[in-house]
C-alpha beads as a LAMMPS data file, in Angstrom:
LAMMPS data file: protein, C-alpha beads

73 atoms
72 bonds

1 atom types
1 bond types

-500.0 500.0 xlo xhi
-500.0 500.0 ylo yhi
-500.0 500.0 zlo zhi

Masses

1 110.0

Atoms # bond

1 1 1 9.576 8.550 3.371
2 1 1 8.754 7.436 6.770
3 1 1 10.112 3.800 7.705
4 1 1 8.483 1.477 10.351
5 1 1 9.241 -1.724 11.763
6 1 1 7.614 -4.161 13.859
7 1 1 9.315 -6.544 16.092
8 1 1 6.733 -9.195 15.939
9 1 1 6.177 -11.608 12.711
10 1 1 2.712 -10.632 11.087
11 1 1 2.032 -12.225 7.236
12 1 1 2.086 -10.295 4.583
13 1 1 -1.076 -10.573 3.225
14 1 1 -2.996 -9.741 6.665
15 1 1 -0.692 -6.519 7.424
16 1 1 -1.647 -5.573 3.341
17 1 1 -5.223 -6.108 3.777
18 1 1 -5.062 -3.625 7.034
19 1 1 -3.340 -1.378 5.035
20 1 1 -5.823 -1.317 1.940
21 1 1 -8.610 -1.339 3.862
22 1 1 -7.694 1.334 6.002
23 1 1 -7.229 3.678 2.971
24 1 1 -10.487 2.533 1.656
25 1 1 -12.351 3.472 4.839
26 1 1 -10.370 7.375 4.386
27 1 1 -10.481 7.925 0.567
28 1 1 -13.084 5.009 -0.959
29 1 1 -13.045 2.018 -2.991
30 1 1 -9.604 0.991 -4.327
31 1 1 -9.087 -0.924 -7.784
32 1 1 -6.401 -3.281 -7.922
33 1 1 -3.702 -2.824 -11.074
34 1 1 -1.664 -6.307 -10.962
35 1 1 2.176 -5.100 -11.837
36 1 1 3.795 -8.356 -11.761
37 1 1 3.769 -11.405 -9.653
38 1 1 4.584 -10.106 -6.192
39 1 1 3.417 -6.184 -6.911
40 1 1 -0.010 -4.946 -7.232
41 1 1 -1.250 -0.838 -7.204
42 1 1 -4.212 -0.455 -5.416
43 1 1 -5.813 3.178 -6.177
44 1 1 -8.641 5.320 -7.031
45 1 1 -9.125 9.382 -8.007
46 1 1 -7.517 10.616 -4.795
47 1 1 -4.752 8.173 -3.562
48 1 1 -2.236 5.188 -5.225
49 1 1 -0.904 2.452 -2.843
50 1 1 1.994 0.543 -4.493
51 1 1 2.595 -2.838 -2.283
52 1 1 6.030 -4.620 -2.336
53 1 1 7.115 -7.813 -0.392
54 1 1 11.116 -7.383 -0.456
55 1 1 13.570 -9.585 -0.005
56 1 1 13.951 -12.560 2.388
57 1 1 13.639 -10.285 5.512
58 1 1 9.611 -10.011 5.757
59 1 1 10.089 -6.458 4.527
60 1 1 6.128 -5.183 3.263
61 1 1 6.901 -1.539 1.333
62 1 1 4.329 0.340 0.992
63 1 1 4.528 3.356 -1.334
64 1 1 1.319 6.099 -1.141
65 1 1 0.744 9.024 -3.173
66 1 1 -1.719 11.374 -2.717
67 1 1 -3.192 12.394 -5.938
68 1 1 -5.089 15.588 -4.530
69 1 1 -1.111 16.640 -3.349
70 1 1 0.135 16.392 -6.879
71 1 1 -2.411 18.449 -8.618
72 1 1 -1.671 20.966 -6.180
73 1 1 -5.049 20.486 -4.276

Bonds

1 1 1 2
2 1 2 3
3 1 3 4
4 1 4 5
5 1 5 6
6 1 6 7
7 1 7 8
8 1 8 9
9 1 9 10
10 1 10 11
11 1 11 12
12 1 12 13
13 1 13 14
14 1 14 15
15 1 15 16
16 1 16 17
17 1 17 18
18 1 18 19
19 1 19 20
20 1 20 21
21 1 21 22
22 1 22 23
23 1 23 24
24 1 24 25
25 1 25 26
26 1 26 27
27 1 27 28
28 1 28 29
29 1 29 30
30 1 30 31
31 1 31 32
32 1 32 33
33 1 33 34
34 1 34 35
35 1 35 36
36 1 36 37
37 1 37 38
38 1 38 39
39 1 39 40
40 1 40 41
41 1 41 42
42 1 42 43
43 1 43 44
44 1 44 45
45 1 45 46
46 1 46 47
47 1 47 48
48 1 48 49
49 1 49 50
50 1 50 51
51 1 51 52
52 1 52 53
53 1 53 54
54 1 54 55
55 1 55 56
56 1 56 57
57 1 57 58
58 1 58 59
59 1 59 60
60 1 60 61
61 1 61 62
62 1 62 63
63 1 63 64
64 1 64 65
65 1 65 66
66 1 66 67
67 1 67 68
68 1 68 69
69 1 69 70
70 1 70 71
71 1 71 72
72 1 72 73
């Protein structure tokens, strides 16, 4: 797991976005799978990007796995 922080205040939803479409430009169209109210899986055939707001801090986790990886590809 590799952690980063960022020292200047940037929204949620604009820093997700980034994130999601980044991936789609690498590994193609994402569908979204709503979890619950403040979680949502964005994925296709070759990756899975979980999205988490946490807490009160501003904390965004992201969780990716790499389907190919699993498979042993």
């Amino acid at each position: 797991m590799k952690r980063m922080e960022y020292p200047l205040t940037i929204s949620f939803a604009s820093f997700a976005q980034g994130v999601i479409e980044t991936y789609e430009e690498v590994y193609g169209k994402l569908r979204v799978v709503p979890v619950s109210l403040r979680e949502e899986i964005y994925e296709n055939d070759k990756v899975s990007l979980v999205l988490y707001p946490s807490g009160g801090a501003g904390v965004l986790e992201v969780f990716v796995t790499y389907k190919d990886r699993e498979r042993g590809g």
